[in-house]
C-alpha positions in Angstrom: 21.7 -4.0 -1.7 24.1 -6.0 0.0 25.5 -3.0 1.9 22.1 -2.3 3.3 21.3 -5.8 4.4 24.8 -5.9 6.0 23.6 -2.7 7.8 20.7 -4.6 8.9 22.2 -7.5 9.6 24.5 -5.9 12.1 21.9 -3.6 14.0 20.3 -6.7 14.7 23.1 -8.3 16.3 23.4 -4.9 18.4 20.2 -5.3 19.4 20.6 -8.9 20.4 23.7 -8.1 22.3 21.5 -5.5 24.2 19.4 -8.2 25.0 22.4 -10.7 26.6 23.5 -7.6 28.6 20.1 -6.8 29.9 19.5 -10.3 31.1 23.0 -10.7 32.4 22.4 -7.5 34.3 19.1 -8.6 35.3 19.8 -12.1 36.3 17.1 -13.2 33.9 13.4 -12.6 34.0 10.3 -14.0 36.1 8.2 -12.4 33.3 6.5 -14.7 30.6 7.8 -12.4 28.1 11.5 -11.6 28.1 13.2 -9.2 25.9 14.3 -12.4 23.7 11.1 -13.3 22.5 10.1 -9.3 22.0 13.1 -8.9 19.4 12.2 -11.9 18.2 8.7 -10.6 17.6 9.7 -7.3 15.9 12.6 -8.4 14.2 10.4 -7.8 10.8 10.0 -4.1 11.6 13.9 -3.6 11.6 14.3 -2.4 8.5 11.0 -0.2 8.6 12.3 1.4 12.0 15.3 2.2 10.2 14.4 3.5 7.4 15.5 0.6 5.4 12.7 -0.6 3.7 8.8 -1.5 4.2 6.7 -2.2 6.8 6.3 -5.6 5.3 5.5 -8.1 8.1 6.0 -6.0 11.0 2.1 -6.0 12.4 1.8 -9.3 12.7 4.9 -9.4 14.9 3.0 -6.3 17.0 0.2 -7.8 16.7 1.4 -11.1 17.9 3.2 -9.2 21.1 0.4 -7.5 21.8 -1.7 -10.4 22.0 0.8 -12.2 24.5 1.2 -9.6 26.9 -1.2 -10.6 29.2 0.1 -9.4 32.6 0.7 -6.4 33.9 4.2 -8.2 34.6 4.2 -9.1 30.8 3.5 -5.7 29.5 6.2 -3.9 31.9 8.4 -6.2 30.9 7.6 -5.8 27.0 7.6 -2.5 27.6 11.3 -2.2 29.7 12.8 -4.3 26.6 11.2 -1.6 23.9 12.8 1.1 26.4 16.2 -0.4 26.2 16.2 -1.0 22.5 14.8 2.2 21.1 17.4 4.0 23.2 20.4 1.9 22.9 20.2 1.1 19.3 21.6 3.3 16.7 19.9 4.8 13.5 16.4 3.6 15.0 13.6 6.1 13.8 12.0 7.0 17.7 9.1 8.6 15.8 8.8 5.3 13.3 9.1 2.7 16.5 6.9 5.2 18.8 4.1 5.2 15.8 4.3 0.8 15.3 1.1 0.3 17.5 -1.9 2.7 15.8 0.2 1.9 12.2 -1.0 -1.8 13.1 -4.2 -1.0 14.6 -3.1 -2.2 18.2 -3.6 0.1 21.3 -0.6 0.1 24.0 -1.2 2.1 27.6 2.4 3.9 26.9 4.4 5.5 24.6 7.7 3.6 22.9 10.0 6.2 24.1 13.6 5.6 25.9 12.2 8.1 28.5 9.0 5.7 29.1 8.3 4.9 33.1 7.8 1.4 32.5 6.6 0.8 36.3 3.6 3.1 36.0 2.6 0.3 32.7 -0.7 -1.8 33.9 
């Protein structure tokens, strides 16, 4: 158990340090919603997107991103941090992460896919 959790534990902090280098890159974000609070969000579907373990509490944290996304701005942003993490983060499930939105009854105008055009998002 312990070896899974530390599995976990440190695809989380990948996914974090993604985060630091996209804002770095960035120079930070005018958006309401920046890829902090997204990871934050979805942290509970971790180990479900990496075929670690339930999907336990991970539609309220869609849900709850969903619901705060009320931009255009806020959504392209959202959906630039999903790009960024389904494609830089190892052992992630594309098919699992793409299939997060219908699994928690939540409709999103684009596809969680590292190949997404996030500019085209409304």
């Amino acid at each position: 158990m312990s070896f899974k959790m530390s599995g976990i534990t440190m695809k989380l902090k990948c996914m974090v340090l993604v985060v630091l280098v996209m804002v770095a890159f960035t120079g930070g974000s005018e958006a309401a919603i920046g890829c902090g609070t997204v990871v934050s969000y979805l942290q509970p579907c971790l180990p479900y997107v990496t075929d670690k373990g339930p999907l336990g509490g991970c539609c309220g944290g869609v849900k709850g991103l969903y619901s705060s996304a009320k931009t255009t701005e806020d959504r392209q942003s959202v959906c630039n941090c999903l790009k960024t993490l389904v494609g830089s983060s190892v052992g992630i499930n594309l098919g699992k992460a793409a299939g997060l939105p219908a699994l928690c009854g939540v409709s999103i105008p684009y596809k969680i896919s590292p190949s997404t055009d996030c500019s085209k998002v409304t």
